[in-house]
C-alpha positions as CSV (number, residue, x, y, z in Angstrom):
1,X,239.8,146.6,35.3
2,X,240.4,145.8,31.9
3,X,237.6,145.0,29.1
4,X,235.5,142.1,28.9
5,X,237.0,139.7,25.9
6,X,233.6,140.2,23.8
7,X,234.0,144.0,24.4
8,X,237.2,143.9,23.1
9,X,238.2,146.6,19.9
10,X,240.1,145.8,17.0
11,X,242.5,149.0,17.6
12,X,242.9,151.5,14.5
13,X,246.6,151.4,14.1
14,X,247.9,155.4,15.2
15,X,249.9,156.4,11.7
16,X,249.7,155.8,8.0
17,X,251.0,152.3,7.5
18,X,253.8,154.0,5.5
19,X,254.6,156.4,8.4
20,X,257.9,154.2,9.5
21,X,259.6,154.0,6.9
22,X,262.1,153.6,6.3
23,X,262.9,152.0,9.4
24,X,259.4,149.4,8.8
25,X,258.1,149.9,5.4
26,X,254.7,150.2,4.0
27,X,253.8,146.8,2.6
28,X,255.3,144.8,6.1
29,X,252.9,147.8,7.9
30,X,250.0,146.7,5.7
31,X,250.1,143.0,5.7
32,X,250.8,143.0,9.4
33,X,248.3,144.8,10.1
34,X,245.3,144.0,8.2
35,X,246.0,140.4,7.8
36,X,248.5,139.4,10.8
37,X,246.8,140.8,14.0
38,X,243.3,141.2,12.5
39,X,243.9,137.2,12.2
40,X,244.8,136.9,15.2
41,X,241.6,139.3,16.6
42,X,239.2,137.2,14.9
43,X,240.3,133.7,16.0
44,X,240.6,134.9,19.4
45,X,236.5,136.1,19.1
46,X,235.8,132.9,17.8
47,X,237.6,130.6,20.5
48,X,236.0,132.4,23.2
49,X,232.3,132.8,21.8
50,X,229.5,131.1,23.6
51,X,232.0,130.1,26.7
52,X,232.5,131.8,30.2
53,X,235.5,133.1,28.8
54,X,234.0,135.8,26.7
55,X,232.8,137.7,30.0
56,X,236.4,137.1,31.5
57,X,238.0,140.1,31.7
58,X,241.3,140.1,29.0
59,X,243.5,140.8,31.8
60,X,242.2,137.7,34.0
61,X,241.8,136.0,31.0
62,X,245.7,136.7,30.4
63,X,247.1,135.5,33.8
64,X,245.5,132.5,33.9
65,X,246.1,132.0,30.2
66,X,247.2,127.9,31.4
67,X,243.7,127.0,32.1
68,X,242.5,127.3,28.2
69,X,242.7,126.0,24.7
70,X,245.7,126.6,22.8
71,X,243.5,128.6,20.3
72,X,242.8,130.9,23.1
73,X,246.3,131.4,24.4
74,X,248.1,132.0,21.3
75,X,246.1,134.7,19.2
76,X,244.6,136.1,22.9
77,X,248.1,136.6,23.0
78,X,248.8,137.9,19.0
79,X,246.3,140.2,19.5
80,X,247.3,142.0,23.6
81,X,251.1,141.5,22.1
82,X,250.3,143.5,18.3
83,X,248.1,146.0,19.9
84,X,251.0,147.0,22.2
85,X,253.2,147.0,19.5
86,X,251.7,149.6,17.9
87,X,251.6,151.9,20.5
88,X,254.8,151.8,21.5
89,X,256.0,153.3,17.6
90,X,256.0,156.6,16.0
91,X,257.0,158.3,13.3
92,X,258.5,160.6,15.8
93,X,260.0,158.5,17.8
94,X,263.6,157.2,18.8
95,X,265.6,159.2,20.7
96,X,265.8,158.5,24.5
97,X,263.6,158.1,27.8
98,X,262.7,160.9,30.2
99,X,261.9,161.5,33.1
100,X,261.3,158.6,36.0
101,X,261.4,155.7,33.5
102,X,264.7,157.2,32.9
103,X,266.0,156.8,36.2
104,X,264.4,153.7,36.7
105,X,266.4,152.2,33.4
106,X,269.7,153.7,34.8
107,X,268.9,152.1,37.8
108,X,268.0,148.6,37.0
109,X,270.4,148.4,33.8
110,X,273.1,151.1,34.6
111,X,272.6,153.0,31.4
112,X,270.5,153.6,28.3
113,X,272.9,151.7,26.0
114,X,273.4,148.7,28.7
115,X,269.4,148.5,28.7
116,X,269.8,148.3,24.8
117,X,272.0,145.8,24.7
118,X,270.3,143.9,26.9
119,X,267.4,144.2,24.9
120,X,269.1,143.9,21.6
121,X,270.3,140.5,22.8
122,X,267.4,139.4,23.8
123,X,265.0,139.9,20.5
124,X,268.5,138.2,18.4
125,X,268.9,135.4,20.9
126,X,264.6,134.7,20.5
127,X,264.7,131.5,18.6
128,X,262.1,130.7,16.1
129,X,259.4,133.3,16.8
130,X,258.4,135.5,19.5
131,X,258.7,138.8,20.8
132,X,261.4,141.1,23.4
133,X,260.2,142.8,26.5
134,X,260.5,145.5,28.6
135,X,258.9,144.6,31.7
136,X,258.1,145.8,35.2
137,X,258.0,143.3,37.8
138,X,256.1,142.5,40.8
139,X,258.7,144.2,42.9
140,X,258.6,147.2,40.6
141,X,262.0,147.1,39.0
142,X,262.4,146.5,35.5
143,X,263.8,143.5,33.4
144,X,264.3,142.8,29.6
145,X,263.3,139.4,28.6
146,X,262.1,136.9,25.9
147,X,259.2,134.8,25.4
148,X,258.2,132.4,22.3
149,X,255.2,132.5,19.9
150,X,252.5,134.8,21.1
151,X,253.7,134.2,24.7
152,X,253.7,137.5,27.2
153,X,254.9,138.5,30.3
154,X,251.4,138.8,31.9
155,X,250.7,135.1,31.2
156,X,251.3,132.3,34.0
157,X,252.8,130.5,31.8
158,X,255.9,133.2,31.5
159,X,259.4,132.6,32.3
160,X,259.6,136.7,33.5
161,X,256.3,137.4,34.6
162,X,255.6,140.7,34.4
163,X,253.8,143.8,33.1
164,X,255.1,144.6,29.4
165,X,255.4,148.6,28.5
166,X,257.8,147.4,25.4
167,X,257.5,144.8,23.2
168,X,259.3,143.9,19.6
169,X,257.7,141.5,17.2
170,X,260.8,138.9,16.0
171,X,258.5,136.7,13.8
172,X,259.6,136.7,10.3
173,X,256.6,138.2,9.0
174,X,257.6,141.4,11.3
175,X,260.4,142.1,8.9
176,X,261.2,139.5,6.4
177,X,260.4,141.6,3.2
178,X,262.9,144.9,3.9
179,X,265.5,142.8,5.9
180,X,265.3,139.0,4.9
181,X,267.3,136.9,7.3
182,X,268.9,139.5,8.7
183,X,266.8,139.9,12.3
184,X,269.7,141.9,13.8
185,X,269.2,145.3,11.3
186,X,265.3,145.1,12.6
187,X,266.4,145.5,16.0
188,X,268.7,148.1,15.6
189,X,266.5,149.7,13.1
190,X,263.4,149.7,15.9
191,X,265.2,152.2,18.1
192,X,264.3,154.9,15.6
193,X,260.8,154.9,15.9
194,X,260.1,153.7,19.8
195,X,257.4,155.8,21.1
196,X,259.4,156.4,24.7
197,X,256.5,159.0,26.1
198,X,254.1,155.7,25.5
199,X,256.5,153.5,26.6
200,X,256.7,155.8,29.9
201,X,252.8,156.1,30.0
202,X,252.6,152.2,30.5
203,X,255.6,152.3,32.9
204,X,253.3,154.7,35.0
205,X,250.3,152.8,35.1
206,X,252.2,149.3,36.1
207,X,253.2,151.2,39.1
């Protein structure tokens, strides 16, 4: 059971806002951050605040996304889809899954690199803004898929629903200053610092 909206946290983001680098650098890190999602965080408070939806639980609040205002749906979801974007990144990350989300990927995509490229397509393909997903499905396989704005998986208004345990940020403001127009050396470049042991942690608890 997942928080109540008004219990909700603004999350303290897990490394120096330089630790990336130089795969994300410092100043993206920092205006992200403090300005992006603790935007997002705030507006979301304030659209639910003196309504029924502020004792909703965020996960209910989520799947039934449809039935609110727009205010409500799109930094609700900037502030579930940042807050797992941090997570999902370290300093020491990169490298390659373990374990059973290892098999599972081999599995559902045939390999590590055909899961990359699957994912790699989908974050370039994105148009305008939005994010990339690696999801787990009702049926408990996995799928790599797209959604627009602050759109997720878990919402009922999703194209793949799903459970997201990896999600990559392709607004501009994710990594316009280090790589301009050039969205495809962001995604490439955010292999180096996945978190996969997270990444596995959230594949366990969708099961």
């Amino acid at each position: 059971m997942s928080s109540k909206v008004t219990q909700l946290q603004f999350p303290a983001l897990p490394y120096d806002f330089n630790a990336l680098e130089p795969h994300i650098d410092a100043m993206t890190m920092e205006i992200h951050y403090t300005r992006h999602h603790k935007a997002y965080f705030d507006n979301l408070m304030a659209a639910v605040k003196d309504t029924p939806m502020a004792d909703m639980s965020f996960d209910d609040l989520l799947k039934n996304i449809s039935k609110f205002p727009a205010a409500v749906r799109n930094n609700g979801g900037g502030h579930f889809n940042h807050e797992l974007f941090w997570s999902v990144m370290s300093p020491n990350g990169g490298g390659t899954p373990k374990g059973a989300l290892a098999e599972a990927i081999d599995k559902n995509f045939g390999s590590f690199e055909q899961l990359k490229e699957q994912f790699n397509t989908a974050a370039k393909t994105r148009f305008g803004s939005g994010w990339a997903w690696l999801c787990v499905k009702a049926d408990k396989s996995l799928c790599v898929c797209s959604s627009p704005n602050q759109d997720n998986p878990l919402m009922d208004v999703a194209d793949c629903p799903g459970i997201p345990i990896l999600g990559l940020d392709v607004w501009e403001h994710a990594y316009y200053l280090k790589y301009q127009n050039k969205r495809p050396d962001y995604v490439s470049a955010f292999w180096n610092v996945i978190n996969w042991s997270e990444v596995e942690n959230n594949y366990n608890k969708a099961l």
